[in-house]
Biopython code that builds the backbone (N, CA, C, O; Angstrom):
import numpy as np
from Bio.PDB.StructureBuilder import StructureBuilder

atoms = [
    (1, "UNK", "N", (43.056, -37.182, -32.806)),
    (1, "UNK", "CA", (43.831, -38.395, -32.958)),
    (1, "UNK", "C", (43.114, -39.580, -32.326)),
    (1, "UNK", "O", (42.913, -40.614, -32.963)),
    (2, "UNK", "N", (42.825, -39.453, -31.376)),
    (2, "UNK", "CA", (41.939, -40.547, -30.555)),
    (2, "UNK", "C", (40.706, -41.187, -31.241)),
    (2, "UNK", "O", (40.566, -42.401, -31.392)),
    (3, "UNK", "N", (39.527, -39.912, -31.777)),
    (3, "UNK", "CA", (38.891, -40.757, -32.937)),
    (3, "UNK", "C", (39.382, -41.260, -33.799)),
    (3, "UNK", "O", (38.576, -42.120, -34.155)),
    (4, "UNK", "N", (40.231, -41.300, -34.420)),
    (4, "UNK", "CA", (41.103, -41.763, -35.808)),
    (4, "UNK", "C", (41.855, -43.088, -35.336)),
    (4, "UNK", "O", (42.371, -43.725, -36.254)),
    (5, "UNK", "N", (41.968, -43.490, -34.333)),
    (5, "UNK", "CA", (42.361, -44.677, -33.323)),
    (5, "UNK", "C", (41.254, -45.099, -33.041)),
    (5, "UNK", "O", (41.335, -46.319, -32.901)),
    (6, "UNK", "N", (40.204, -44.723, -32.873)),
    (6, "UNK", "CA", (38.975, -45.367, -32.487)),
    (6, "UNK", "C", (38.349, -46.275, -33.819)),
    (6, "UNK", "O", (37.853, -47.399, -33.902)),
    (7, "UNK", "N", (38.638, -45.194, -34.800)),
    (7, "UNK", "CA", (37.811, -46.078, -35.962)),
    (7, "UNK", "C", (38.461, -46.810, -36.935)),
    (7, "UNK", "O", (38.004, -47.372, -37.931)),
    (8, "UNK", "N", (40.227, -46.682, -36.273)),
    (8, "UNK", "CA", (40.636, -47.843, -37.026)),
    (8, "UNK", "C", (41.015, -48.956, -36.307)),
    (8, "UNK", "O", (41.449, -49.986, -36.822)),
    (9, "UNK", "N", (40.796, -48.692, -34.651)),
    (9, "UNK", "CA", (40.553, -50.440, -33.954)),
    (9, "UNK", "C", (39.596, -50.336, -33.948)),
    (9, "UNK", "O", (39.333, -50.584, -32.771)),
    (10, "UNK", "N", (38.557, -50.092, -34.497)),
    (10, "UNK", "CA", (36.628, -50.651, -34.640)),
    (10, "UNK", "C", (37.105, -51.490, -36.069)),
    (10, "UNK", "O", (36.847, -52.692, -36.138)),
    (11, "UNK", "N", (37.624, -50.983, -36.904)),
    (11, "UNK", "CA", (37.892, -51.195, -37.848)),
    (11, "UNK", "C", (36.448, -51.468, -39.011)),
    (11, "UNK", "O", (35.958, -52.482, -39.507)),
    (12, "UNK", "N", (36.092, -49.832, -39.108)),
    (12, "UNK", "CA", (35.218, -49.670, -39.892)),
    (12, "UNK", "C", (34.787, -49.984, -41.099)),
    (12, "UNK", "O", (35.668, -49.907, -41.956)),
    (13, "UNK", "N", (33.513, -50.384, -41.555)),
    (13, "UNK", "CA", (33.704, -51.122, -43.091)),
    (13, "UNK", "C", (32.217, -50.118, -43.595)),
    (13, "UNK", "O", (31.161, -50.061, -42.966)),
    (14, "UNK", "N", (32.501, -49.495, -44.724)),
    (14, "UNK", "CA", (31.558, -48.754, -44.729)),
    (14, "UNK", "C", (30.856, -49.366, -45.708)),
    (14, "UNK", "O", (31.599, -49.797, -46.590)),
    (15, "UNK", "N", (29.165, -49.662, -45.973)),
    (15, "UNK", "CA", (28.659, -50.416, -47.592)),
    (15, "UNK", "C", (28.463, -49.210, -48.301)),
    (15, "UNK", "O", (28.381, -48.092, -47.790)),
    (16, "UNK", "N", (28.382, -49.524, -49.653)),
    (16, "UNK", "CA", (28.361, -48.689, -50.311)),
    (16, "UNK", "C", (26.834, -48.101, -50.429)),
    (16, "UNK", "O", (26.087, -48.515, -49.543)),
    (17, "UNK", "N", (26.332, -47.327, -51.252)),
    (17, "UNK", "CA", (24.647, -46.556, -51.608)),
    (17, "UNK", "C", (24.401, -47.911, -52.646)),
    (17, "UNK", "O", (25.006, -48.093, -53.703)),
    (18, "UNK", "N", (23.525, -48.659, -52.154)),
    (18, "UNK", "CA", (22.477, -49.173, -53.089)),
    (18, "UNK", "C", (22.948, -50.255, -52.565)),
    (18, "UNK", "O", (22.331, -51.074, -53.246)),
    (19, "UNK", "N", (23.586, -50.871, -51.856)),
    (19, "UNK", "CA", (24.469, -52.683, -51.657)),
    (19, "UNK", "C", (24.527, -52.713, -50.334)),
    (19, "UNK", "O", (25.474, -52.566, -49.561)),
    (20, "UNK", "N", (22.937, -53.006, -50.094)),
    (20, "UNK", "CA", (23.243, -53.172, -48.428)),
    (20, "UNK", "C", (22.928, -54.673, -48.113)),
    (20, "UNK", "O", (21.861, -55.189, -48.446)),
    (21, "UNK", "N", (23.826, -55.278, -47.515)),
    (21, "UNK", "CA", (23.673, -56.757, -47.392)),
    (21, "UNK", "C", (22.498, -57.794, -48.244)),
    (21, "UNK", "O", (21.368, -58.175, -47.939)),
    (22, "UNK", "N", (23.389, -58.029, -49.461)),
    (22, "UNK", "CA", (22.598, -58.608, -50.348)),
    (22, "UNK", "C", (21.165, -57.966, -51.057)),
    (22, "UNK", "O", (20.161, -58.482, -51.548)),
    (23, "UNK", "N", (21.514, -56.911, -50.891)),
    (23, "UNK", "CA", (20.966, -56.088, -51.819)),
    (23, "UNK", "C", (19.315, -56.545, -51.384)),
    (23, "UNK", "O", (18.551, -57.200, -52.091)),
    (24, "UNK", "N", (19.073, -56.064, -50.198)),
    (24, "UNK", "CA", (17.715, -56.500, -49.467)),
    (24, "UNK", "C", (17.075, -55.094, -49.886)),
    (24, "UNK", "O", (17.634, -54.006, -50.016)),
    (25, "UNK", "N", (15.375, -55.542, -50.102)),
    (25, "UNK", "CA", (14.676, -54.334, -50.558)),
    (25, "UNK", "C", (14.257, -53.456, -49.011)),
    (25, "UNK", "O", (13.932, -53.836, -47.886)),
    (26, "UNK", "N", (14.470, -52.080, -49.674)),
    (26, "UNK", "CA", (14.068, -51.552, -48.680)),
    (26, "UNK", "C", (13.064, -50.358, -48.614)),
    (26, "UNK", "O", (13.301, -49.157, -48.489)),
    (27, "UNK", "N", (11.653, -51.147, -48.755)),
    (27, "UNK", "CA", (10.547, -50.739, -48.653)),
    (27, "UNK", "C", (10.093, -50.048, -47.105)),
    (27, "UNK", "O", (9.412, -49.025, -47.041)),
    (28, "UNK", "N", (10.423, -50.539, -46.303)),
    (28, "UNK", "CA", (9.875, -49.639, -45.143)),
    (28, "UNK", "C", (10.986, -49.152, -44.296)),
    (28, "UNK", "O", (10.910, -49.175, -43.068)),
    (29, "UNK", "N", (12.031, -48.706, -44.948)),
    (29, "UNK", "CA", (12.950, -47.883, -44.149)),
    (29, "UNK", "C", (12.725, -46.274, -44.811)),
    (29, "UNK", "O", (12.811, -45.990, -46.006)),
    (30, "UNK", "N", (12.470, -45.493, -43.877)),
    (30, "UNK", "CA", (12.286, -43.927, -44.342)),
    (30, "UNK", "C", (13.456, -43.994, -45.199)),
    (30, "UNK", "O", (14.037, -45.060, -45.399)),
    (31, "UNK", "N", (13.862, -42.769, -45.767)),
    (31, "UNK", "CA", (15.499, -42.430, -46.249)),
    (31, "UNK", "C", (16.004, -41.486, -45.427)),
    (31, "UNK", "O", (17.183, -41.199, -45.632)),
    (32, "UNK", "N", (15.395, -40.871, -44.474)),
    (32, "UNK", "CA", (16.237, -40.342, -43.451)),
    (32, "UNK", "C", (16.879, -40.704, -42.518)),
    (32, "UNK", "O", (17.512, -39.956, -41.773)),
    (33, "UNK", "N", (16.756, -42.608, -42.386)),
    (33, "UNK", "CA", (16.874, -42.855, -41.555)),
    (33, "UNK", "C", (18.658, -43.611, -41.726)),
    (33, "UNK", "O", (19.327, -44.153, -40.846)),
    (34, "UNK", "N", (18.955, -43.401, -42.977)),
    (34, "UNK", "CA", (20.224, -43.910, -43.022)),
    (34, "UNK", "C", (21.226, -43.195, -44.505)),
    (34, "UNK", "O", (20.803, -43.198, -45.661)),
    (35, "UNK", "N", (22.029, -42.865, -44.246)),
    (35, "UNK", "CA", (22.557, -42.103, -44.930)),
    (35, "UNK", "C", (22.969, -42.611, -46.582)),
    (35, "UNK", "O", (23.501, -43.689, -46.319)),
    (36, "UNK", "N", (23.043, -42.476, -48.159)),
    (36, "UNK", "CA", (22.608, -43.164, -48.923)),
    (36, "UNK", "C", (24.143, -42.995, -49.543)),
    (36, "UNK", "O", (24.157, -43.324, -50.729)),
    (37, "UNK", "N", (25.342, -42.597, -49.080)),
    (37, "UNK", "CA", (26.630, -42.989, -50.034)),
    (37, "UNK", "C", (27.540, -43.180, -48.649)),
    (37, "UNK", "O", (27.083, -43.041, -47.514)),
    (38, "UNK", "N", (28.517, -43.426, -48.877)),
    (38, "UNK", "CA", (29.734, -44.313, -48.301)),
    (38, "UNK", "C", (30.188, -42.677, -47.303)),
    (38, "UNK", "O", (30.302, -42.624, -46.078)),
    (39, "UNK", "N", (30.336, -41.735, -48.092)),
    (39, "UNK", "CA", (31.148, -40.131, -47.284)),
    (39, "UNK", "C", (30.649, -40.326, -46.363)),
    (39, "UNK", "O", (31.191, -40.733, -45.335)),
    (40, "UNK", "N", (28.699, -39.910, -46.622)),
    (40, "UNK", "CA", (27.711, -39.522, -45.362)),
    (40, "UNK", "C", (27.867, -40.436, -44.260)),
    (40, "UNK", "O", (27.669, -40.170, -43.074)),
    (41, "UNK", "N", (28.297, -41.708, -44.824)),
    (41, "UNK", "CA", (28.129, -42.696, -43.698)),
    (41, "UNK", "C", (28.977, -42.505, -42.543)),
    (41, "UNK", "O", (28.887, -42.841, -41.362)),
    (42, "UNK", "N", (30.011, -41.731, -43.376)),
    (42, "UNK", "CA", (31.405, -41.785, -42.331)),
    (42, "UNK", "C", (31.333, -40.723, -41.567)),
    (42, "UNK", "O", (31.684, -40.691, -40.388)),
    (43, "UNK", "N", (30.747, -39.544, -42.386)),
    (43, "UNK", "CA", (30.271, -38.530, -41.615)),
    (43, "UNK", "C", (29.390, -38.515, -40.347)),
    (43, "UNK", "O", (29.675, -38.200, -39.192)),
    (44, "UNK", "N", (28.031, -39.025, -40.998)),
    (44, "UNK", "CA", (27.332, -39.575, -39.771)),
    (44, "UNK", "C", (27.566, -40.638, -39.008)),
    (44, "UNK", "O", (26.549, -41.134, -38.523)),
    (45, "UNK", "N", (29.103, -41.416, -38.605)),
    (45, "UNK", "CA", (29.943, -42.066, -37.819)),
    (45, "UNK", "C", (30.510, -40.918, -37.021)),
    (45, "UNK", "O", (30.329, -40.807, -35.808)),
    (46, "UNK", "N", (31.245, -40.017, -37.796)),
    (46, "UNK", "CA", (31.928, -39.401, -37.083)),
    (46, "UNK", "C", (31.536, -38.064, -36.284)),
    (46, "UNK", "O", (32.072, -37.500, -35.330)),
    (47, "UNK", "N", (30.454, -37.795, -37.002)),
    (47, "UNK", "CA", (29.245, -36.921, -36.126)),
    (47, "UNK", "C", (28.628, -37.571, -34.460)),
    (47, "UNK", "O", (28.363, -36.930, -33.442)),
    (48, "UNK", "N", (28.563, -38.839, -34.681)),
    (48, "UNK", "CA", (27.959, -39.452, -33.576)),
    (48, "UNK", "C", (28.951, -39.786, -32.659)),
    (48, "UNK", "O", (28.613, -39.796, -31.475)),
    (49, "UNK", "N", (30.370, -40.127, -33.010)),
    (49, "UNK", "CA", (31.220, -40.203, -31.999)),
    (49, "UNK", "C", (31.614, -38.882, -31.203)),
    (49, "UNK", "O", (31.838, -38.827, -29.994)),
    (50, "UNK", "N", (31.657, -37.820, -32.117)),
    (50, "UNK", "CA", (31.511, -36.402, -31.746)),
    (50, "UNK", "C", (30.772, -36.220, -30.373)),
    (50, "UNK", "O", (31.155, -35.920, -29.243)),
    (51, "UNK", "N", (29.402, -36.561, -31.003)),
    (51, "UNK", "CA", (28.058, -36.027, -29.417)),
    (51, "UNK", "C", (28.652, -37.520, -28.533)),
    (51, "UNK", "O", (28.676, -37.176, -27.352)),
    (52, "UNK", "N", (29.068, -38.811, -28.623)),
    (52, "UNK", "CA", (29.837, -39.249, -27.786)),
    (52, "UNK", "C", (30.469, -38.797, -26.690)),
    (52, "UNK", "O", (30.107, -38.744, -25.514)),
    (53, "UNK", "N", (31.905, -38.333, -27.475)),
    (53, "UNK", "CA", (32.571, -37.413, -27.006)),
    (53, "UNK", "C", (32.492, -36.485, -25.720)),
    (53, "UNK", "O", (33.185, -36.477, -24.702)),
    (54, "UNK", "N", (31.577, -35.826, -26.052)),
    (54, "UNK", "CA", (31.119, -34.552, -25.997)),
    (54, "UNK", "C", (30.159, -34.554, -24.840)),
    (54, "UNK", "O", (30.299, -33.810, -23.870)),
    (55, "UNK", "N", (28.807, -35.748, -25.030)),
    (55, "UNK", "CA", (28.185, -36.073, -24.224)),
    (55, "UNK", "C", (26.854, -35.505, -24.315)),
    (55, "UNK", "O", (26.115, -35.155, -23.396)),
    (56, "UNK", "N", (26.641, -35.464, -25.726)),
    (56, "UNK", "CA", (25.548, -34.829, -26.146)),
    (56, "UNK", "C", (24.673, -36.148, -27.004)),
    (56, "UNK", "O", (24.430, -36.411, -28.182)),
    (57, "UNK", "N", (24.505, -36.502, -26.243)),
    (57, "UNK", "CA", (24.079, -38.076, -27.193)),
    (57, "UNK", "C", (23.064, -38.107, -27.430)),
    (57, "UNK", "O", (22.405, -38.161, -26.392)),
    (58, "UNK", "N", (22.150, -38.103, -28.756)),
    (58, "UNK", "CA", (20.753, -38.290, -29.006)),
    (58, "UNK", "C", (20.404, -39.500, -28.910)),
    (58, "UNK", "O", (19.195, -39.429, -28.688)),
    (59, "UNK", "N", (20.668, -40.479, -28.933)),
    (59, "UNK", "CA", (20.051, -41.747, -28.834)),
    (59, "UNK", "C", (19.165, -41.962, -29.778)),
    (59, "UNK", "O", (18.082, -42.299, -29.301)),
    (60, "UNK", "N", (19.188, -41.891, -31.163)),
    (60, "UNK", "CA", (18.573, -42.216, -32.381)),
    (60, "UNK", "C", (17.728, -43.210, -32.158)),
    (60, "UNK", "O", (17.743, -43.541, -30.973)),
    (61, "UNK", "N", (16.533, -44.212, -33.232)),
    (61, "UNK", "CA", (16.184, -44.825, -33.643)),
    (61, "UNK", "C", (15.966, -45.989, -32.041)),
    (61, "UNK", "O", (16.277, -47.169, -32.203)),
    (62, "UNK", "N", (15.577, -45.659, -30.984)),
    (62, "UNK", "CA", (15.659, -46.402, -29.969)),
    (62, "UNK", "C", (14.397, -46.622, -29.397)),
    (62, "UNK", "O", (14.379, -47.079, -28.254)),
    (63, "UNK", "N", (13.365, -46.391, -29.954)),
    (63, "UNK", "CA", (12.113, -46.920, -29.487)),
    (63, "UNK", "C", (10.979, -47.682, -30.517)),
    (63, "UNK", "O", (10.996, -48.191, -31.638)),
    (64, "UNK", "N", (10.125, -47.474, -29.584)),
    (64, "UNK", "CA", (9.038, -49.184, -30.147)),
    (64, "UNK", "C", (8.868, -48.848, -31.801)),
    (64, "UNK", "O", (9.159, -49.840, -32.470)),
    (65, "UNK", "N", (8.412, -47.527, -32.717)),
    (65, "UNK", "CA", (8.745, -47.426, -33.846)),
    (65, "UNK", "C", (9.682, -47.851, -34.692)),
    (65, "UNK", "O", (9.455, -48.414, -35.763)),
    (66, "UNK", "N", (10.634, -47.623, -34.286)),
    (66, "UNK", "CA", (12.129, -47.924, -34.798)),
    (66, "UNK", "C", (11.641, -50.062, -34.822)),
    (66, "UNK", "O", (11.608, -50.855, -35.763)),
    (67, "UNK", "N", (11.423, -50.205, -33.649)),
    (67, "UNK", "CA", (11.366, -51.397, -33.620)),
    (67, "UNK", "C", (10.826, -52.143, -34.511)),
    (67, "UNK", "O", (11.434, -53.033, -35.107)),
    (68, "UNK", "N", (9.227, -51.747, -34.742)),
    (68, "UNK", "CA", (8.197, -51.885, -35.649)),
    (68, "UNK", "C", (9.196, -51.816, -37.314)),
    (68, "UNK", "O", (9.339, -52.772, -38.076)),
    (69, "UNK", "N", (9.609, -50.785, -37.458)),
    (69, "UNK", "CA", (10.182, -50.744, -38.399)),
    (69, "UNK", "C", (11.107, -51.664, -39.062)),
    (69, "UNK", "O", (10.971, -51.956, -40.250)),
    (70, "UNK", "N", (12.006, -52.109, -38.356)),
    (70, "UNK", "CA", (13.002, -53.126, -38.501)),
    (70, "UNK", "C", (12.338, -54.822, -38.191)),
    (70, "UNK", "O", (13.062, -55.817, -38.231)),
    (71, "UNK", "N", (11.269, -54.855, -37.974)),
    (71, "UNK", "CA", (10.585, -56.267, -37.576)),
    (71, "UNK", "C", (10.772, -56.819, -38.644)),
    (71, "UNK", "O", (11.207, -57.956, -38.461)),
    (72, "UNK", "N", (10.562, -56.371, -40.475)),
    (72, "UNK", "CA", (10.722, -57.749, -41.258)),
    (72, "UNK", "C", (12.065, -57.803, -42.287)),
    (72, "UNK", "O", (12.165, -58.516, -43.286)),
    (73, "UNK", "N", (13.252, -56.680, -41.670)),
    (73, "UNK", "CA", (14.426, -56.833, -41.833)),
    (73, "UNK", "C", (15.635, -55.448, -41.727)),
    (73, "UNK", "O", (15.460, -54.232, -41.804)),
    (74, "UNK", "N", (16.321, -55.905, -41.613)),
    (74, "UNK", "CA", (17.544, -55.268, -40.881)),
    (74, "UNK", "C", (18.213, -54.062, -42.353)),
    (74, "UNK", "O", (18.655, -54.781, -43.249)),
    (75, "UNK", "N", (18.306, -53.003, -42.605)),
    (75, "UNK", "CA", (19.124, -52.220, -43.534)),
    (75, "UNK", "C", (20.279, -51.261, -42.802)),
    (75, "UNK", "O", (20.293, -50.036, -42.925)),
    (76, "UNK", "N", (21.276, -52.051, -41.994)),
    (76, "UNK", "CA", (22.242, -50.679, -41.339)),
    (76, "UNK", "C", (22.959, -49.927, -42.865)),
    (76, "UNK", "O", (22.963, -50.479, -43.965)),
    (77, "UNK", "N", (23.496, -48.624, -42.572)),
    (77, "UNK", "CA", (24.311, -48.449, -43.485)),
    (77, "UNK", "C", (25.791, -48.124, -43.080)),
    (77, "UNK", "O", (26.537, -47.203, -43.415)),
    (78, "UNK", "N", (25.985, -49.378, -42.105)),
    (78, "UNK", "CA", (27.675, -49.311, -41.974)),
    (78, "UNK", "C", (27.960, -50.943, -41.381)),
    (78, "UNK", "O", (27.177, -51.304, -40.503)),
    (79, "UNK", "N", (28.707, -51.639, -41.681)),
    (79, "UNK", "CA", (29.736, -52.510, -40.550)),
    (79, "UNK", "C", (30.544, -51.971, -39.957)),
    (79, "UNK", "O", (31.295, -51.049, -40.276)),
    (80, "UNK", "N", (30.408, -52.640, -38.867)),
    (80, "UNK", "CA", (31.697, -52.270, -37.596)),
    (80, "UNK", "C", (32.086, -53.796, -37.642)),
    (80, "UNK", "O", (31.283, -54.729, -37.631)),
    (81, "UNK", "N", (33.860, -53.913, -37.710)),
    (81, "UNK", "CA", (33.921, -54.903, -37.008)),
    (81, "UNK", "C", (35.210, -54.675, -35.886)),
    (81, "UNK", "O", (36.377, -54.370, -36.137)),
    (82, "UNK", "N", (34.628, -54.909, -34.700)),
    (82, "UNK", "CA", (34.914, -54.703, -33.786)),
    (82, "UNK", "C", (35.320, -56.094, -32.620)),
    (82, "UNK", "O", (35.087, -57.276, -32.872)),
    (83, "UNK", "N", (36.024, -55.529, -31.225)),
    (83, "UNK", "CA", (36.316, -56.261, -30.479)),
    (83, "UNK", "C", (35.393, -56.764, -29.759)),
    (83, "UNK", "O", (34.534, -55.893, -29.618)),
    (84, "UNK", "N", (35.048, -57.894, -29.119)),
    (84, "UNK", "CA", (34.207, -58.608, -28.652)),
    (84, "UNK", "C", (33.805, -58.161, -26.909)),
    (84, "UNK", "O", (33.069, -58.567, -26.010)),
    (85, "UNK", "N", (34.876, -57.006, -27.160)),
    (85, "UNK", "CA", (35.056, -56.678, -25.103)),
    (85, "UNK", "C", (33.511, -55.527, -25.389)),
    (85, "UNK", "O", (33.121, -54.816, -26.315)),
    (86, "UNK", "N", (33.064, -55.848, -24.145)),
    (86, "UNK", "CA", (31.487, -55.061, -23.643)),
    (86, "UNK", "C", (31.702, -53.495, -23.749)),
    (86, "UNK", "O", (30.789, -52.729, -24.055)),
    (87, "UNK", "N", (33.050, -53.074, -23.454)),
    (87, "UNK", "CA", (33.417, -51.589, -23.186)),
    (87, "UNK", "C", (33.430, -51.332, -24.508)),
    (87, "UNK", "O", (33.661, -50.123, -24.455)),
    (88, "UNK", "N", (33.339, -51.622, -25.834)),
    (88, "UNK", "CA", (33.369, -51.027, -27.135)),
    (88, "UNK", "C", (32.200, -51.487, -27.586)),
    (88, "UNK", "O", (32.223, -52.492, -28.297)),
    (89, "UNK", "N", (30.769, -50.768, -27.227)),
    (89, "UNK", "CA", (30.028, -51.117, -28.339)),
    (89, "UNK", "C", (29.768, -49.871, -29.059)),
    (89, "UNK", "O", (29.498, -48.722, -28.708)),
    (90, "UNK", "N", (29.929, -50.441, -30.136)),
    (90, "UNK", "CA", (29.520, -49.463, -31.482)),
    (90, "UNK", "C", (28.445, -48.817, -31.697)),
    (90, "UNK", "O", (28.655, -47.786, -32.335)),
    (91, "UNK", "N", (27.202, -49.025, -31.384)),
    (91, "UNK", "CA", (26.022, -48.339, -31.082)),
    (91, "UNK", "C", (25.973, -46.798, -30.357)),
    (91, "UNK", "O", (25.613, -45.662, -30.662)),
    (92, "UNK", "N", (26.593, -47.534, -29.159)),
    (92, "UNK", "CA", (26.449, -46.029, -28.328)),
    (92, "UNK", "C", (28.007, -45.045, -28.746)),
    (92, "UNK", "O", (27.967, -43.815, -28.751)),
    (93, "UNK", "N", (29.178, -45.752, -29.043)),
    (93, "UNK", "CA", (30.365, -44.887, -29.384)),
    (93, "UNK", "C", (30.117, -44.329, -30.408)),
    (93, "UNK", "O", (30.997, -43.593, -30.854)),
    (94, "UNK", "N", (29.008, -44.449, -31.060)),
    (94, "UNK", "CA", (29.094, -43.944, -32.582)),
    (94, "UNK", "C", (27.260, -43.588, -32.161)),
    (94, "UNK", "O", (26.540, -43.888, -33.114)),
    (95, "UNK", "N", (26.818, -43.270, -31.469)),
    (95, "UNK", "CA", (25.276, -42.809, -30.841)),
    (95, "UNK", "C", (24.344, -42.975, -32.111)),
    (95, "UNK", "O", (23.787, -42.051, -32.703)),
    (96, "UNK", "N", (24.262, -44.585, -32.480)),
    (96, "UNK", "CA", (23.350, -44.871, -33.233)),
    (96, "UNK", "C", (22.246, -45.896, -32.845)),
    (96, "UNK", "O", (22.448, -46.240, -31.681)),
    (97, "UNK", "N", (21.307, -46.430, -33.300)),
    (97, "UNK", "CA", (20.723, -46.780, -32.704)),
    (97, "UNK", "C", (19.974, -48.183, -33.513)),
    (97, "UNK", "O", (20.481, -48.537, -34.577)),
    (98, "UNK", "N", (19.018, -48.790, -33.083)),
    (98, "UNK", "CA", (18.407, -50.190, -33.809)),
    (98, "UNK", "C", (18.568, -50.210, -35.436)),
    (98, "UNK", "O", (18.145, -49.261, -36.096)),
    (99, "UNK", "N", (19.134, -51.218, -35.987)),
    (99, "UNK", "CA", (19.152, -51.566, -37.455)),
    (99, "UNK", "C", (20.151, -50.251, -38.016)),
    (99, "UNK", "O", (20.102, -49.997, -39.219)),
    (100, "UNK", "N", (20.757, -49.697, -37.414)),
    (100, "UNK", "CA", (21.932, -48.766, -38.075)),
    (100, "UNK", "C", (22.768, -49.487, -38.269)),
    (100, "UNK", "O", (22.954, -49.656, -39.474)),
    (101, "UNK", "N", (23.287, -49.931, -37.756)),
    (101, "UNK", "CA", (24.467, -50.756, -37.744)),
    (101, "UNK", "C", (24.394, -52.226, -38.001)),
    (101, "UNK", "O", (23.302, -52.793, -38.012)),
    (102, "UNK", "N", (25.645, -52.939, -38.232)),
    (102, "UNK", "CA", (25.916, -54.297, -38.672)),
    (102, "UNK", "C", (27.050, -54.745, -37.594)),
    (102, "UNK", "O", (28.157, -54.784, -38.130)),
    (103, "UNK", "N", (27.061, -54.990, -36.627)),
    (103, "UNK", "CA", (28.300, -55.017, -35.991)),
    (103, "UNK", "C", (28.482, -56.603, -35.520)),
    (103, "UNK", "O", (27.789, -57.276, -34.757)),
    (104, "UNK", "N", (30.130, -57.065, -36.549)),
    (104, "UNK", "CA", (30.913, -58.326, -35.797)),
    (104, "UNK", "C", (31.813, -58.092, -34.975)),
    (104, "UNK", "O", (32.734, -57.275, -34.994)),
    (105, "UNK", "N", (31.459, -58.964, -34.137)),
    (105, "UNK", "CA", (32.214, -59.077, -32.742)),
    (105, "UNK", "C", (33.218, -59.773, -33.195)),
    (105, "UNK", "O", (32.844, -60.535, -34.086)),
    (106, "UNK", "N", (34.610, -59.856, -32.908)),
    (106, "UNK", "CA", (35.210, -60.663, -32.889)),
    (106, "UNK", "C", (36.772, -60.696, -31.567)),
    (106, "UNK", "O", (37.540, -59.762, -31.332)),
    (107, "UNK", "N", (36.779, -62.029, -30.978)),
    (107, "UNK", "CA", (37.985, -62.713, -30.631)),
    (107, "UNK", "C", (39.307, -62.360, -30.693)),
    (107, "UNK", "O", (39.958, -63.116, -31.413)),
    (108, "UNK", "N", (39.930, -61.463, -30.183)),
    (108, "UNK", "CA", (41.749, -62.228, -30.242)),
    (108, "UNK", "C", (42.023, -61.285, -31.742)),
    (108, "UNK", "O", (42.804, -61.747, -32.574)),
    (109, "UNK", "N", (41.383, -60.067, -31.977)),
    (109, "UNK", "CA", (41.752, -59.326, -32.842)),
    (109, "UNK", "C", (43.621, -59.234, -33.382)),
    (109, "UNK", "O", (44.645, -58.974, -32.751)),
    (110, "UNK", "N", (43.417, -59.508, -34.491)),
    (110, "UNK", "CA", (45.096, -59.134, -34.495)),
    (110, "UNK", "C", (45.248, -58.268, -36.077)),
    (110, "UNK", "O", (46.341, -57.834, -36.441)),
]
sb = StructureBuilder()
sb.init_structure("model")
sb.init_model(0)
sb.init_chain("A")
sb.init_seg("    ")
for serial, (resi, resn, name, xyz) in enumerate(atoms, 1):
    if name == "N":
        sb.init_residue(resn, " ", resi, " ")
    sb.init_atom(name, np.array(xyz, "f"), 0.0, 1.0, " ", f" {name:<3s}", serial, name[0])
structure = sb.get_structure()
């Protein structure tokens, strides 16, 4: 129950396979590195809140490669939009890591 509260005050927005923010080419992203339909996405959301959880956290996509990789543009395959408070970031609650994610912060959620 608590994840299922978690990801509907994150208030998850999943993109679909092939429509990732304006349909940007994505020549130097492996395909392992992001899951390619809307299920997997949620899956591999809810897999990562799991090792969260749990405390088994891999820490994905978090070094100078990853970095290199994402230098001439961004392909997450999920939005979060989420609360603006420091104690919810989406990265580590969901143990993903650089250019996975799309996450808006926002204000005074209602």
């Amino acid at each position: 129950m608590r994840l299922y509260l978690l990801l509907a005050g994150a208030g998850v927005i999943l993109t679909s396979a092939g429509v990732y923010f304006f349909l940007y080419p994505q020549d130097n992203v492996r395909p392992d590195v992001r899951p390619d339909t809307p299920a997997k996405a949620l899956a591999t959301l809810l897999d990562g809140n799991k090792r969260f959880l749990t405390g088994e956290l891999k820490h994905p996509h978090q070094d100078q490669q990853r970095i290199h990789e994402t230098e001439s543009g961004q392909h997450p395959f999920a939005v979060v939009v989420t609360c603006s408070d420091s104690r919810v970031p989406p990265e580590i609650l969901f143990d993903e890591g650089i250019g996975d994610l799309f996450v808006i912060r926002t204000a005074g959620n209602l």
